[in-house]
matplotlib code that plots the C-alpha trace (Angstrom):
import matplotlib.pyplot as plt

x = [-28.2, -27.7, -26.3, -29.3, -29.8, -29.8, -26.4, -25.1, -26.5, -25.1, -21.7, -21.7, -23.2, -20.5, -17.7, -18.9, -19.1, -15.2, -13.8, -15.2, -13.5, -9.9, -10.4, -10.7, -7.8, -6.3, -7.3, -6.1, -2.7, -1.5, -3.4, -0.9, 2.3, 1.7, 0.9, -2.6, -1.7, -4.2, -3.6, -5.9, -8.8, -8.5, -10.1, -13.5, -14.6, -16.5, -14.0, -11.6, -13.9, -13.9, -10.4, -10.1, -12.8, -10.5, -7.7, -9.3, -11.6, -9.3, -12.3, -13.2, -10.0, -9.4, -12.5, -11.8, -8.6, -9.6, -12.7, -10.6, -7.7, -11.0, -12.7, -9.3, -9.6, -13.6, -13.0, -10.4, -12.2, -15.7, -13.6, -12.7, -15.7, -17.8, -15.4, -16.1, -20.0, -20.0, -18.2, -21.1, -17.8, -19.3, -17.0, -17.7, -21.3, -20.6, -18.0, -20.3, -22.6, -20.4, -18.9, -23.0, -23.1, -19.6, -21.3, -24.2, -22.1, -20.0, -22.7, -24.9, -21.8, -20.3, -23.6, -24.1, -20.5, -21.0, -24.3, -22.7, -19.3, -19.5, -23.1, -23.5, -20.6, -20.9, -24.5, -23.8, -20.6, -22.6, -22.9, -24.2, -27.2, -25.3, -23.2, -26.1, -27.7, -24.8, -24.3, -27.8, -28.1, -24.7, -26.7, -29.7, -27.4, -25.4, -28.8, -30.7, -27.7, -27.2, -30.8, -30.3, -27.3, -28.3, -31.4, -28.9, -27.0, -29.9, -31.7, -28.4, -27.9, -31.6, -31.6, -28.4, -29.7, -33.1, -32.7, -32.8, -29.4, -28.3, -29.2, -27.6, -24.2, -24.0, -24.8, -22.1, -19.8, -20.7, -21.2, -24.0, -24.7, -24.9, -28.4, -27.0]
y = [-32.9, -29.3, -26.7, -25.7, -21.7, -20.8, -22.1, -20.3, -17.0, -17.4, -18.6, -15.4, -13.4, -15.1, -14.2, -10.3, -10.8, -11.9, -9.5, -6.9, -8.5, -8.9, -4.9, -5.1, -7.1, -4.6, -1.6, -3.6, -4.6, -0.4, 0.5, -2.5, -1.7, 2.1, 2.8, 4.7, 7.4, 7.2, 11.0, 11.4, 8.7, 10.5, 13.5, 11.9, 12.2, 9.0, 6.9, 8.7, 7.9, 4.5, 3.9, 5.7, 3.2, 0.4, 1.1, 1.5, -1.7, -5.1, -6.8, -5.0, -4.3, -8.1, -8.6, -6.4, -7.9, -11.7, -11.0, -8.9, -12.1, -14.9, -12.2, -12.6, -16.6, -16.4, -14.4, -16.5, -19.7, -18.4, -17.2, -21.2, -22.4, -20.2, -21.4, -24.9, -24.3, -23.6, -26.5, -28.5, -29.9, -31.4, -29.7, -26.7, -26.9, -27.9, -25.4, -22.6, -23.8, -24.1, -20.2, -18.9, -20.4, -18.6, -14.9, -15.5, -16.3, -13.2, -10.8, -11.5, -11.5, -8.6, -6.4, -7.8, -5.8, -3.0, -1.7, -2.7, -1.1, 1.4, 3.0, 2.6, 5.0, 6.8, 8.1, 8.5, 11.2, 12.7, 16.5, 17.9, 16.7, 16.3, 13.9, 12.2, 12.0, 10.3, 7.8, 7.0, 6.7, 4.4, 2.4, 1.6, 0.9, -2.1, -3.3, -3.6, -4.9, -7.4, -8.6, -8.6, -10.1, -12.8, -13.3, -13.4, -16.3, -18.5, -18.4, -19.4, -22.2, -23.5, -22.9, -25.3, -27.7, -28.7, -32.2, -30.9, -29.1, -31.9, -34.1, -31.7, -31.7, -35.9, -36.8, -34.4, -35.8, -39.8, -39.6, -39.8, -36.6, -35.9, -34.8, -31.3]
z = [42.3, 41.4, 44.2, 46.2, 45.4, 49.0, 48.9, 46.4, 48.1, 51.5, 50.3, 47.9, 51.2, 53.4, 51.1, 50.7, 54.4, 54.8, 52.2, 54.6, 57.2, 55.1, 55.3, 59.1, 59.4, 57.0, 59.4, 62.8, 61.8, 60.0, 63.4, 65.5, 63.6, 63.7, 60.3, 61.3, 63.6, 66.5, 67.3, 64.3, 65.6, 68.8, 67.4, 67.0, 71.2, 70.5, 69.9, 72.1, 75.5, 73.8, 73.9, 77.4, 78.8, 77.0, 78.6, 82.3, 82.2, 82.1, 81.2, 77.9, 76.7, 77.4, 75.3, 71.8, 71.9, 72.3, 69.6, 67.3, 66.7, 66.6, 64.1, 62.1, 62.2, 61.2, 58.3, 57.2, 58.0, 56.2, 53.3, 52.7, 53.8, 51.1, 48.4, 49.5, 49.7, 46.0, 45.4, 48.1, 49.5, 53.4, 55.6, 54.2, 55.7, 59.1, 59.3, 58.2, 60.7, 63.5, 62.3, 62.4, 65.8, 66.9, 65.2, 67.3, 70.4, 70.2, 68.7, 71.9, 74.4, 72.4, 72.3, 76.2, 77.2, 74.8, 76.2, 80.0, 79.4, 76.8, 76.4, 79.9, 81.1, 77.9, 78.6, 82.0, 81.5, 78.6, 79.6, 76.2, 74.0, 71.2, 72.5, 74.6, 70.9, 69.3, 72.0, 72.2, 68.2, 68.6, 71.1, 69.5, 66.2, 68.4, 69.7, 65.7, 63.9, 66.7, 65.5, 61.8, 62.1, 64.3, 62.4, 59.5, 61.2, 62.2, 58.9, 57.6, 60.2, 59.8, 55.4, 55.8, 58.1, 55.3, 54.1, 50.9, 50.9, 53.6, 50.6, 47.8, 49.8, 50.7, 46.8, 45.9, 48.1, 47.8, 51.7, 54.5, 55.7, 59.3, 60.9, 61.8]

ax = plt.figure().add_subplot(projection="3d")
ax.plot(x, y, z, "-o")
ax.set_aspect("equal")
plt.show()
């Protein structure tokens, strides 16, 4: 049996999705070894108060740091899996399933802690429209790409789960699928 398009689009999708986050790793680690002066992030005021609200809540710093080394694991992990998708190699499903399941995990917890510790404090120390506007445009950014992304995720979760590309991926391995 032939690779199911929809396979082929969300491994392609997935992959875009992980070189993305190879440039993220990228960013974090010149940022960790001091190669990015943060004098010159501090100038934007957004991300400035950001940091600020890092460093004086245990809890969120404790989160970006925690979701920033698992982000560096996923990408690597849906990098493989997508190469293994194209090639309908079994584990290559079930661990793009199990990643979608992770993303929508820490996209809900993640948007859950930015709006509660971020937006939150942000809006309420806003003293001029401006900034009020750019928080509140930052806000309802988190909240909508939380929903595409997560809508993103389940499709993918629920495209991979159809007995058709269940079937595709057991012929092509010689195996019996799982139900998942």
């Amino acid at each position: 049996m032939a690779r199911p398009t929809s396979v082929t689009v969300f491994s392609v999708l997935n992959l875009i999705g992980g070189g993305v986050g190879v440039f993220g790793i990228a960013f974090f680690a010149l940022i960790k070894l001091g190669m990015i002066d943060q004098s010159l992030l501090m100038k934007d005021p957004i991300y400035a108060y950001t940091f600020k609200l890092m460093e004086e809540n245990t809890p969120y710093w404790l989160f970006s740091q925690v979701s920033a080394y698992l982000g560096m694991v996923a990408t690597v992990l849906i990098i493989a899996a997508s190469i293994g998708m194209l090639q309908l190699k079994s584990w290559a499903r079930l661990l793009t399933i199990g990643w979608g399941g992770y993303c929508i995990f820490m996209a809900i917890v993640g948007l859950v802690i930015s709006l509660v510790m971020v937006y939150g404090p942000m809006l309420a120390q806003a003293s001029d429209e401006q900034t009020i506007v750019k928080v509140t445009a930052g806000k309802y950014g988190a909240i909508g790409g939380s929903i595409v992304f997560v809508g993103y995720w389940v499709l993918m979760i629920a495209v991979l789960g159809r007995n058709k590309v269940r079937l595709a991926f057991a012929q092509s391995n010689n195996t019996m699928e799982p139900a998942l």
